[in-house]
BAZA-531412 format. One record per residue (C-alpha): residue in three letters; x, y, z. Coordinates in steps of 0.05 Angstrom, whole numbers. Layout:
N
+------+--------+--------+--------+
! code !     xx !     yy !     zz !
+------+--------+--------+--------+
!  ala !      X !      Y !      Z !
...
+------+--------+--------+--------+
//
This chain:
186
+------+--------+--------+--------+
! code !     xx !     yy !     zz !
+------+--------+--------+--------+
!  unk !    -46 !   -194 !    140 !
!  unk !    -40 !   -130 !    127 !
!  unk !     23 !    -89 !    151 !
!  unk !     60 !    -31 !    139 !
!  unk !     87 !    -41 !     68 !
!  unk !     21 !    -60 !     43 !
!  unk !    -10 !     -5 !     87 !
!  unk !     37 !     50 !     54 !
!  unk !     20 !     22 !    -15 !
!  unk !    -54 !     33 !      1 !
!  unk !    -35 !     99 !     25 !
!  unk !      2 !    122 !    -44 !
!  unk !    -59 !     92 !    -78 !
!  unk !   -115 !    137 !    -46 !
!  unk !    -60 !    213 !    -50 !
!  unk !    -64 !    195 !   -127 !
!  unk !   -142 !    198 !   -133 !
!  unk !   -151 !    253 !   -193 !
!  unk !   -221 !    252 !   -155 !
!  unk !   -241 !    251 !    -95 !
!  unk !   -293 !    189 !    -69 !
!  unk !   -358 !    206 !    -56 !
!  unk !   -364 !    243 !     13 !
!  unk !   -445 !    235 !     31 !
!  unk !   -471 !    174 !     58 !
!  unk !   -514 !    175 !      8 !
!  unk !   -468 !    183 !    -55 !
!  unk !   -421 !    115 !    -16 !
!  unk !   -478 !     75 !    -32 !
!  unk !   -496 !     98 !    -99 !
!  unk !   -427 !     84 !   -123 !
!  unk !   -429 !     13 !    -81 !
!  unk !   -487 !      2 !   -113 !
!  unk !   -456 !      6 !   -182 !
!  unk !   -402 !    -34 !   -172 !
!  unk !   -439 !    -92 !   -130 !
!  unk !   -510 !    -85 !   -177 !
!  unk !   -556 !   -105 !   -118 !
!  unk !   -573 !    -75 !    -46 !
!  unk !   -565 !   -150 !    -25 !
!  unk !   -489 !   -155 !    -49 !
!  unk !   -477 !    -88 !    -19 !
!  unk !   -510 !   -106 !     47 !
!  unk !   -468 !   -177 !     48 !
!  unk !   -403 !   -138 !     44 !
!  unk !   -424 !    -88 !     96 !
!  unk !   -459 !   -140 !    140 !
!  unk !   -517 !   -104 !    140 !
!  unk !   -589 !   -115 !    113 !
!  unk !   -615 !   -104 !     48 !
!  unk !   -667 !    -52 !     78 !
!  unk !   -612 !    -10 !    108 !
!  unk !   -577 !     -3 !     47 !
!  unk !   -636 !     13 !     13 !
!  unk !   -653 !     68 !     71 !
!  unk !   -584 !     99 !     59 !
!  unk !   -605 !     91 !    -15 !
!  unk !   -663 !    136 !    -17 !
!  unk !   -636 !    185 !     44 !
!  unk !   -682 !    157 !     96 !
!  unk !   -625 !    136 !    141 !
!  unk !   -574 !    203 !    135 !
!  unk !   -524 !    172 !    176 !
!  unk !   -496 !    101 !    196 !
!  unk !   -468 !     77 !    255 !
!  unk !   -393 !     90 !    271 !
!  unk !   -368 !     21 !    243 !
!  unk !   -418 !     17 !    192 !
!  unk !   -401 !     78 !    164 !
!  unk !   -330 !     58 !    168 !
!  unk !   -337 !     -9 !    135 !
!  unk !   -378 !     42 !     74 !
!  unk !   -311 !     87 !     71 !
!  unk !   -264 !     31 !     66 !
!  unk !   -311 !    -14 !     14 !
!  unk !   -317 !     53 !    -30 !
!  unk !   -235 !     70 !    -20 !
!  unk !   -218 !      0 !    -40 !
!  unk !   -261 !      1 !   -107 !
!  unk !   -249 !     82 !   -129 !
!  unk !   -211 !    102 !   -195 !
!  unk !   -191 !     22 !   -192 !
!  unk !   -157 !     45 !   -271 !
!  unk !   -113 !    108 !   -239 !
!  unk !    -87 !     59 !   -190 !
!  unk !    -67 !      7 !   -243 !
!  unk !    -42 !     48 !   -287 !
!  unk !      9 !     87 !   -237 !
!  unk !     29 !     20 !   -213 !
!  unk !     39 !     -2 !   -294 !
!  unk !     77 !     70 !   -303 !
!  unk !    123 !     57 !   -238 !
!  unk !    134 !    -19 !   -254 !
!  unk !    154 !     -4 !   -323 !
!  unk !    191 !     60 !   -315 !
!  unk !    196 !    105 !   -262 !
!  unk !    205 !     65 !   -211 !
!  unk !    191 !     78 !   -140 !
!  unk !    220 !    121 !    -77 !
!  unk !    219 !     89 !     -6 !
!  unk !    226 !    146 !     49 !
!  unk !    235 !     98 !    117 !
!  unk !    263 !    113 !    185 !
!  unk !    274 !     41 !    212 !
!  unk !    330 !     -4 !    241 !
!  unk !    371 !    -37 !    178 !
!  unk !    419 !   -106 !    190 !
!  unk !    466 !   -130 !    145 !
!  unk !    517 !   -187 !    140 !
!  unk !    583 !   -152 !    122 !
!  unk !    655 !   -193 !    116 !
!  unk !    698 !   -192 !    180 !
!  unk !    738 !   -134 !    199 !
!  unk !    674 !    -87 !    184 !
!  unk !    612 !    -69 !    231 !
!  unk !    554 !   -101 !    218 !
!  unk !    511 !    -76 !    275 !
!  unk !    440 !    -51 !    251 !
!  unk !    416 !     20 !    278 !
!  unk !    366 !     65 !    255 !
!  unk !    370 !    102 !    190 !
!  unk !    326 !    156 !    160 !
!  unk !    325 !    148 !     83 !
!  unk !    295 !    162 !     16 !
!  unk !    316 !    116 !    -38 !
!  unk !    286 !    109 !   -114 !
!  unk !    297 !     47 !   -126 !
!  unk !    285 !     20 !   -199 !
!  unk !    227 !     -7 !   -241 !
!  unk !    240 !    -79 !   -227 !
!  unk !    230 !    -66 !   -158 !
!  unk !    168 !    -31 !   -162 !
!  unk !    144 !    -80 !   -200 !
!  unk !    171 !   -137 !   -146 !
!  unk !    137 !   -102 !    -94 !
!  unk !     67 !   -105 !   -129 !
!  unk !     64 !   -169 !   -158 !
!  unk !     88 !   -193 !    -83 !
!  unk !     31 !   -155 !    -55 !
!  unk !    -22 !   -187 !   -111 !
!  unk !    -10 !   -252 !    -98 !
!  unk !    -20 !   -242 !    -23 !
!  unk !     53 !   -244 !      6 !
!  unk !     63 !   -230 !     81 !
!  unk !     97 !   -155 !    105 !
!  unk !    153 !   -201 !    117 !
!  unk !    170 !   -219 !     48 !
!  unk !    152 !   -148 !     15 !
!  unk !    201 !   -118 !     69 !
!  unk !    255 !   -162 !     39 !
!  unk !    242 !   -136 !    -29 !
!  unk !    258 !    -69 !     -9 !
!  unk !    313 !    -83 !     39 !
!  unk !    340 !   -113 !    -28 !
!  unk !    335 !    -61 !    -71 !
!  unk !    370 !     -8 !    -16 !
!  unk !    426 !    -62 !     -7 !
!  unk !    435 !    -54 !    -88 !
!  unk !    421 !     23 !    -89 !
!  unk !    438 !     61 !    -28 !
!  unk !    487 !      9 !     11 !
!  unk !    532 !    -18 !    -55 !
!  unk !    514 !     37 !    -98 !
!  unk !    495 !    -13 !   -152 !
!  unk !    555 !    -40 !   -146 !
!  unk !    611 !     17 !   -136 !
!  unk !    623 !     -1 !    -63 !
!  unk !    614 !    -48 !      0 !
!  unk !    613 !   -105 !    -55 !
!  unk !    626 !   -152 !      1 !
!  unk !    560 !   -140 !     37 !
!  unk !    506 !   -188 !     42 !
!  unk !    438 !   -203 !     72 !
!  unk !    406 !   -131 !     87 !
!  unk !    346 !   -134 !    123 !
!  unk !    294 !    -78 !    150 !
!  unk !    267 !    -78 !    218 !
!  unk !    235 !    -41 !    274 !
!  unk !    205 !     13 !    227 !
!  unk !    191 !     72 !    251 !
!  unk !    147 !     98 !    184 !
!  unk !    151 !     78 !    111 !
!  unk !    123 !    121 !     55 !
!  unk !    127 !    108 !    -14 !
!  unk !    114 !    146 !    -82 !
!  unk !     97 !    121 !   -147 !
+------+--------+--------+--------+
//
């Protein structure tokens, strides 16, 4: 489920650590081990057994395999500073919005007499609060890349294309494809 909107929020997320996750092996599953409370939740998540967890635990096993050790980074990412996160989200849902920097193809619906081919556009718009918070709520209650996309392509059709409302009044229906990258900041 997971595509490029959601993977650029997840990228904003971990540059706003204040601290950095644990780095050792060993520290990953000290801090899982917090937040799950047993070596048997921890292994369940990691599809693992209890006994390797424990081995990490103590230092016996220094290293884990490629995609074990992957798995560790991601479960550890996905839990760390879980109140910075919130609270950035809170701060850019509720006031400072959010800034989309894109290089993709954008469509639109315009009224006859005016182009309405799509082509490829490099932009950075800050599009307001009520986006932001859009966007997230969207991505909490599991909607597809599809349907975030459309967000956004909304809020540049308000901000960017009409220039909340100064020009191209007549245009309708922007939409966002073939992206090249997304980035956002929050």
């Amino acid at each position: 489920m997971a595509g490029e909107i959601d993977d650029a929020i997840e990228r904003t997320d971990r540059e706003n650590f204040t601290r950095q996750p644990p780095k050792t092996l060993k520290g990953q599953i000290g801090f899982l081990l917090k937040q799950f409370g047993s070596a048997k939740a921890v292994a369940r998540e990691l599809g693992v057994t209890a006994d390797s967890v424990n081995r990490y635990r103590r230092g016996a096993r220094k290293h884990a395999r490629k995609d074990i050790a992957a798995k560790i980074d991601d479960a550890v990412r996905q839990r760390w500073q879980p109140q910075v996160r919130r609270r950035r989200q809170k701060q850019a849902a509720t006031a400072t919005g959010i800034t989309v920097e894109t290089r993709a193809r954008f469509g639109y619906t315009a009224p006859v007499g005016t182009t309405d081919d799509g082509r490829f556009r490099r932009l950075t718009v800050h599009l307001p609060p009520a986006y932001a918070q859009r966007l997230f709520d969207a991505r909490t209650t599991g909607a597809g890349d599809q349907q975030m996309r459309q967000i956004i392509a909304e809020g540049f059709k308000e901000i960017y294309f009409q220039d909340g409302g100064s020009r191209a009044t007549g245009l309708s229906d922007v939409t966002l494809n073939d992206i090249d990258y997304l980035d956002l900041d929050y």
